[in-house]
C-alpha positions as CSV (number, residue, x, y, z in Angstrom):
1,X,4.6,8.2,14.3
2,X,7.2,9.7,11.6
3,X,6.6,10.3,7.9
4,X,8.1,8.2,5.1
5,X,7.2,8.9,1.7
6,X,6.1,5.7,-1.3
7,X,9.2,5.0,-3.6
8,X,6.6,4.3,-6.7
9,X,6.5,8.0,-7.5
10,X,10.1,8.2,-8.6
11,X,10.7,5.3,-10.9
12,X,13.2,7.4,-12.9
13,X,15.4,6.9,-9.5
14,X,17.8,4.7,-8.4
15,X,17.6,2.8,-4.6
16,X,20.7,5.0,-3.7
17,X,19.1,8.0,-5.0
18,X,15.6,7.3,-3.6
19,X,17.0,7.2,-0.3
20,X,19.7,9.8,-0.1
21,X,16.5,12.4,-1.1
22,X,14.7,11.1,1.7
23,X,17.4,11.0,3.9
24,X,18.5,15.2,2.7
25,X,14.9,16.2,3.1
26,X,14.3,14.7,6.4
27,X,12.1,11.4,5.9
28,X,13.6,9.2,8.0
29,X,11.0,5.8,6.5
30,X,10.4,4.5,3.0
31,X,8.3,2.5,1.7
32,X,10.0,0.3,-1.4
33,X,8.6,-1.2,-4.5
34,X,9.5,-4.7,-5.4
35,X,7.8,-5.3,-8.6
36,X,9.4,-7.8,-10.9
37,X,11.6,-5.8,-13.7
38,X,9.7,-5.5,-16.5
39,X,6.3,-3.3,-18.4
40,X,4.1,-1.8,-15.9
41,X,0.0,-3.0,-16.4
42,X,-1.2,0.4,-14.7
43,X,-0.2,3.6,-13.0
44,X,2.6,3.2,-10.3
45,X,2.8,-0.5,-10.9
46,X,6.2,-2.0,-12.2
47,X,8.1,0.1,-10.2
48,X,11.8,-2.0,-8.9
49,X,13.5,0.4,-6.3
50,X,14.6,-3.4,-4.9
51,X,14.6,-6.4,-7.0
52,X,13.9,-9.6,-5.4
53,X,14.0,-12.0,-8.2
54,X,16.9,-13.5,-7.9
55,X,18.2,-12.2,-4.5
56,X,21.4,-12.7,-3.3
57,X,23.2,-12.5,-0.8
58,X,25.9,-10.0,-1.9
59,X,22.4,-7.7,-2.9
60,X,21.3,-7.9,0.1
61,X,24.3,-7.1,1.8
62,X,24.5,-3.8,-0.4
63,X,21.0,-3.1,0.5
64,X,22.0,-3.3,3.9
65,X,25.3,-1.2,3.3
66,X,23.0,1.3,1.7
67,X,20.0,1.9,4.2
68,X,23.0,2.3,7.2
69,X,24.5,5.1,4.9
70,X,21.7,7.3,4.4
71,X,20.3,6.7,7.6
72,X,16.7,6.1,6.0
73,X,14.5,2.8,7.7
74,X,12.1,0.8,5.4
75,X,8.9,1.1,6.8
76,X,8.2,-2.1,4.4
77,X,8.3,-4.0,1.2
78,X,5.7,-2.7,-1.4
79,X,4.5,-5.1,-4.6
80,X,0.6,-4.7,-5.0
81,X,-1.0,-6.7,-8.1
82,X,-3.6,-9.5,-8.3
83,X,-3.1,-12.1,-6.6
84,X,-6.7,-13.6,-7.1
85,X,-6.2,-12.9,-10.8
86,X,-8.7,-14.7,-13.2
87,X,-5.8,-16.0,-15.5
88,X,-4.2,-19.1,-13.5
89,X,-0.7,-18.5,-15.3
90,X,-1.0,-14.9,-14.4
91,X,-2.0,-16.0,-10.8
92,X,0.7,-18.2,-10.6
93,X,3.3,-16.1,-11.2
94,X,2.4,-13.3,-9.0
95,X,2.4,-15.4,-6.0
96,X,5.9,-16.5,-6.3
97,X,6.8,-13.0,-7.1
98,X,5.0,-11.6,-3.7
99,X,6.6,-15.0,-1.9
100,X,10.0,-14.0,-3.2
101,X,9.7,-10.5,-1.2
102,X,8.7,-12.0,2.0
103,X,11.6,-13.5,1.8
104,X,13.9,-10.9,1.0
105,X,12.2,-8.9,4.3
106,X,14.0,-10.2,6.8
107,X,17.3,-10.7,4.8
108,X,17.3,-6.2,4.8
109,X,15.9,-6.1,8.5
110,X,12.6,-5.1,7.1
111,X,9.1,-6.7,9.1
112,X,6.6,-5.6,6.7
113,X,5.2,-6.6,2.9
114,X,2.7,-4.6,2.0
115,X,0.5,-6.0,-1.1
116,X,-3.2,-6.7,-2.4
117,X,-5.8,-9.3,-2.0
118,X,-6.4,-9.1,-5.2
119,X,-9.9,-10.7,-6.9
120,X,-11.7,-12.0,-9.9
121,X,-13.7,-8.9,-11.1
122,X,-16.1,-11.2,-12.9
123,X,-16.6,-13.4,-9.8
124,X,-19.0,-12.4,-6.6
125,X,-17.3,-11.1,-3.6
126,X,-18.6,-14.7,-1.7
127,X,-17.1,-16.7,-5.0
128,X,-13.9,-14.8,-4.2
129,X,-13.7,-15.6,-0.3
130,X,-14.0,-19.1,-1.4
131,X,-10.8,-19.0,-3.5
132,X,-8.9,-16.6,-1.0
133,X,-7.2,-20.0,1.7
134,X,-6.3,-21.7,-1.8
135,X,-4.6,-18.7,-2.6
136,X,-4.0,-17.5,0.6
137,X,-2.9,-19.5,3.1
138,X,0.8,-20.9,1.6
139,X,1.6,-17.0,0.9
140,X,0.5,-16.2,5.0
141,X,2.5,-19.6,6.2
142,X,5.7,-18.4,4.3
143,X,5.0,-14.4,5.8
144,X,5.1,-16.5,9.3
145,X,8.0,-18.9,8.6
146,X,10.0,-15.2,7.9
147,X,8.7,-13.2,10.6
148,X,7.4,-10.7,8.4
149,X,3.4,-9.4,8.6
150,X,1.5,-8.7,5.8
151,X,-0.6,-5.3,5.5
152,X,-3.1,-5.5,3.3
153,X,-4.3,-2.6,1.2
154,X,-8.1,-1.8,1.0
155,X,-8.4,0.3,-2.5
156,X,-11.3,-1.4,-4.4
157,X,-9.0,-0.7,-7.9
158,X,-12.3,0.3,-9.8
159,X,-10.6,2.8,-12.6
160,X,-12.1,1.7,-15.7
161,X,-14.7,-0.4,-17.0
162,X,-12.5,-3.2,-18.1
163,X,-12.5,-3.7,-13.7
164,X,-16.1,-3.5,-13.6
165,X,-18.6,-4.1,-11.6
166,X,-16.1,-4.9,-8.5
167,X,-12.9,-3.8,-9.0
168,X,-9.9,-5.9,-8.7
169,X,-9.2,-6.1,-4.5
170,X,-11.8,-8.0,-2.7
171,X,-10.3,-6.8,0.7
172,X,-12.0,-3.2,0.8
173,X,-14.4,-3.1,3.7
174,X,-14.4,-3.9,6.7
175,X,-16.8,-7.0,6.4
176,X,-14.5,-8.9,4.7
177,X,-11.5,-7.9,6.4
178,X,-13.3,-9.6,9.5
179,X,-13.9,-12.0,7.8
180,X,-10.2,-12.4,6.5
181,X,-8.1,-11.8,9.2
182,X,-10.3,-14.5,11.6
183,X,-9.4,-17.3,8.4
184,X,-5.5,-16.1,8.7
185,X,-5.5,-15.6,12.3
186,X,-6.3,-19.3,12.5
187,X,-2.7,-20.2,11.0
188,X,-1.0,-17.5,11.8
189,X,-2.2,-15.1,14.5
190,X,-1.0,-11.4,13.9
191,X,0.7,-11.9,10.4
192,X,-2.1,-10.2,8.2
193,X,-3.0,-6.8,9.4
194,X,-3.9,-3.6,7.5
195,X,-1.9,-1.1,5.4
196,X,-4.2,2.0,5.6
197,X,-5.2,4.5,3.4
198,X,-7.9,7.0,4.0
199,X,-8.2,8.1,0.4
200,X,-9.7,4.1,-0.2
201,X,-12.4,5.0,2.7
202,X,-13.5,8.2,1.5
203,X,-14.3,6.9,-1.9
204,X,-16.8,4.3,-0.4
205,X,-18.1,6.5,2.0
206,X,-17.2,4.4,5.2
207,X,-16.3,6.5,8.5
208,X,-12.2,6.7,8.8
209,X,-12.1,7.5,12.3
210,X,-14.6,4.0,13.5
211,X,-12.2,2.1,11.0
212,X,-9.5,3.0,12.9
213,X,-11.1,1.9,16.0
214,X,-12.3,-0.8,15.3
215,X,-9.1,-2.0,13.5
216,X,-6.1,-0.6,15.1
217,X,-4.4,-3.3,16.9
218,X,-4.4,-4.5,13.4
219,X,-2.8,-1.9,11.7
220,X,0.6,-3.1,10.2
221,X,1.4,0.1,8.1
222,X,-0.3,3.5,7.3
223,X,-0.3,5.4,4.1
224,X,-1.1,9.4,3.6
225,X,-3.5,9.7,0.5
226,X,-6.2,12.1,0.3
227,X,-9.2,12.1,-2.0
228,X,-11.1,14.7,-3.4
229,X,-14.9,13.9,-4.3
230,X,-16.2,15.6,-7.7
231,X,-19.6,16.7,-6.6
232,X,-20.3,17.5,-10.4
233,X,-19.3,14.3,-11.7
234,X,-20.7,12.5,-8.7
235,X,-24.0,13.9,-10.0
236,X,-23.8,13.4,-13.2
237,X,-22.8,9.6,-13.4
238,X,-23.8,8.7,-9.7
239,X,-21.7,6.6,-7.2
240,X,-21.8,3.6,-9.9
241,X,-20.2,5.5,-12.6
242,X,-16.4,6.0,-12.8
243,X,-14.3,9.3,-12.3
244,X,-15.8,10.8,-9.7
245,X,-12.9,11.0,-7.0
246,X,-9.3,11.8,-7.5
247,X,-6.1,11.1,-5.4
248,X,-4.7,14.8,-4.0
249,X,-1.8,15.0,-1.7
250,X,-2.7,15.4,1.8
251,X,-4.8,18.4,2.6
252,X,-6.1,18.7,-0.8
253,X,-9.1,16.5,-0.6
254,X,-11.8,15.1,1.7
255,X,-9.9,13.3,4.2
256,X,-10.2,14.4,7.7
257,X,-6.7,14.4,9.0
258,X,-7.7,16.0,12.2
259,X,-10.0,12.6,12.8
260,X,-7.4,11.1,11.2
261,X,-4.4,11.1,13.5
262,X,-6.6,11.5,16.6
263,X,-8.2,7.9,16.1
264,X,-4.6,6.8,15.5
265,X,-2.8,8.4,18.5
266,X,-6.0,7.1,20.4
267,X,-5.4,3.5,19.3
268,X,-1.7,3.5,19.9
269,X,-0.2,3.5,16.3
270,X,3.3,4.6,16.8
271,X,4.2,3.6,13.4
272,X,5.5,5.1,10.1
273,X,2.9,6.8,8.0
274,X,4.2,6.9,4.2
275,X,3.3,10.0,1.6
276,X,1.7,8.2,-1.5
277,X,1.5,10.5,-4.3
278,X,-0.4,9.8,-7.0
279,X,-1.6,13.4,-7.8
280,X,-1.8,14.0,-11.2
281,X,-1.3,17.8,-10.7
282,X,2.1,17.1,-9.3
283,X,3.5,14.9,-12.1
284,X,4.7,17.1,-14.5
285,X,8.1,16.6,-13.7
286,X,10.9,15.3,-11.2
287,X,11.3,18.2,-9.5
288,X,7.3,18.6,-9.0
289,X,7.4,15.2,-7.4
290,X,9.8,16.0,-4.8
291,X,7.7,19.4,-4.3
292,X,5.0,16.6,-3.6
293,X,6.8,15.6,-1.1
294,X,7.7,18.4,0.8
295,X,4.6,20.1,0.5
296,X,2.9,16.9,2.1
297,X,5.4,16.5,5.0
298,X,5.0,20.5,5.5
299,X,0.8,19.9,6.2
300,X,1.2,16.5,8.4
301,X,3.9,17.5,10.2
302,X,0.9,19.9,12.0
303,X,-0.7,16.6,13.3
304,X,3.0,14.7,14.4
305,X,4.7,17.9,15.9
């Protein structure tokens, strides 16, 4: 395993930029965002380190020129909105977007798309699964077609009460990732895995270390999030209320890394495992973002040697 970082916490950087930092301060992965150009909907979204949209060959070829430069991998193609999205136009549009990264994957030697599930907030999580091959199954065919594999993050993206009562990713426990990965391993065995993050486990209260056992071989990518529970808030409003855990960088919340990494070294994982910040007490300014950074490859280091 070796630590990349997320690009979505420097949008104010360019590609070149994002990876010569990396490259100066010793990350040798990144993770890139690929969102369409354009006004973000929500924190770290709309973030375009690599734009896909109309991608050609001389832009790929200049990715390519600059990833050999710097020396930095891509651990994987990041674009994470709603697939499942109750507005068919808005639907629509997102899934030719996350189609149009697949394909630009293999043309930058990259294997890996990271994204969401996505889901009608309004709907039951059993109406959802009922919509998810419609929606589903053409984006997992074209993943195949390209060799790429899928990781699938499991944040329940519950922030507000416009995303209540179920947030707006059916794919956050491990029930319906079973359930999931046996409907996509039916067309295409081993292209939909996971994209971990144990900040979206300790949030929900499910055990990190027998999600990692239970899932490993099925592990595509791993992201380093922690997440710090608000024992007075948690008491005042009670799991069902909002605002009660907060992203931290690693080390600075509830997340047992020591469990952690031992349930991934014990399954095998020799992947990257990418930095996410989405700390609000490190956001102040560029130069506090890149302390992020460092500061979180300092404490994970301890667990990677």
């Amino acid at each position: 395993m070796q630590i990349g970082f997320v690009s979505a916490i420097f949008p104010d950087l360019k590609l070149e930029e994002v990876l010569a930092f990396a490259a100066d301060e010793g990350f040798p992965f990144v993770e890139l965002m690929c969102w369409p150009p354009g006004k973000a909907d929500r924190r770290y979204a709309g973030v375009t380190h690599l734009d896909v949209s109309n991608f050609t060959e001389e832009q790929a070829e200049h990715t390519r020129a600059l990833i050999e430069l710097h020396g930095v991998k891509i651990s994987g193609l990041g674009y994470y909105p709603n697939p499942m999205d109750a507005d068919p136009q808005h639907r629509k549009a997102v899934g030719e977007h996350l189609v149009k990264v697949i394909r630009a994957a293999p043309r930058i030697g990259v294997q890996v798309v990271n994204t969401f599930i996505g889901r009608d907030h309004t709907a039951t999580v059993a109406a959802n699964l009922t919509q998810v091959p419609e929606v589903w199954l053409p984006i997992v065919k074209e993943a195949k077609a390209a060799g790429v594999r899928i990781g699938i993050e499991h944040c329940p993206m519950l922030f507000s009460d416009n995303e209540w009562p179920g947030g707006k990713n059916v794919a956050s426990t491990p029930e319906v990732w079973r359930h999931l990965f046996r409907m996509f391993d039916e067309v295409a065995p081993g292209t939909v895995g996971l994209n971990l993050d144990p900040s979206h486990l300790v949030c929900q209260f499910i055990d990190c270390g027998r999600v990692i056992r239970e899932f490993g071989s099925q592990i595509v990518h791993v992201h380093a999030k922690d997440e710090r529970i608000d024992r007075e808030r948690l008491y005042q409003v009670g799991i069902m209320g909002l605002g009660w855990h907060v992203p931290k960088l690693p080390g600075l919340g509830d997340v047992n890394w020591g469990e952690f990494f031992s349930a991934l070294t014990d399954t095998g994982y020799k992947g990257p495992v990418c930095v996410e910040v989405e700390d609000r007490a490190y956001e102040g300014s560029l130069a506090e973002r890149k302390r992020a950074l460092r500061q979180s490859k300092k404490f994970l280091e301890q667990f990677m040697g």
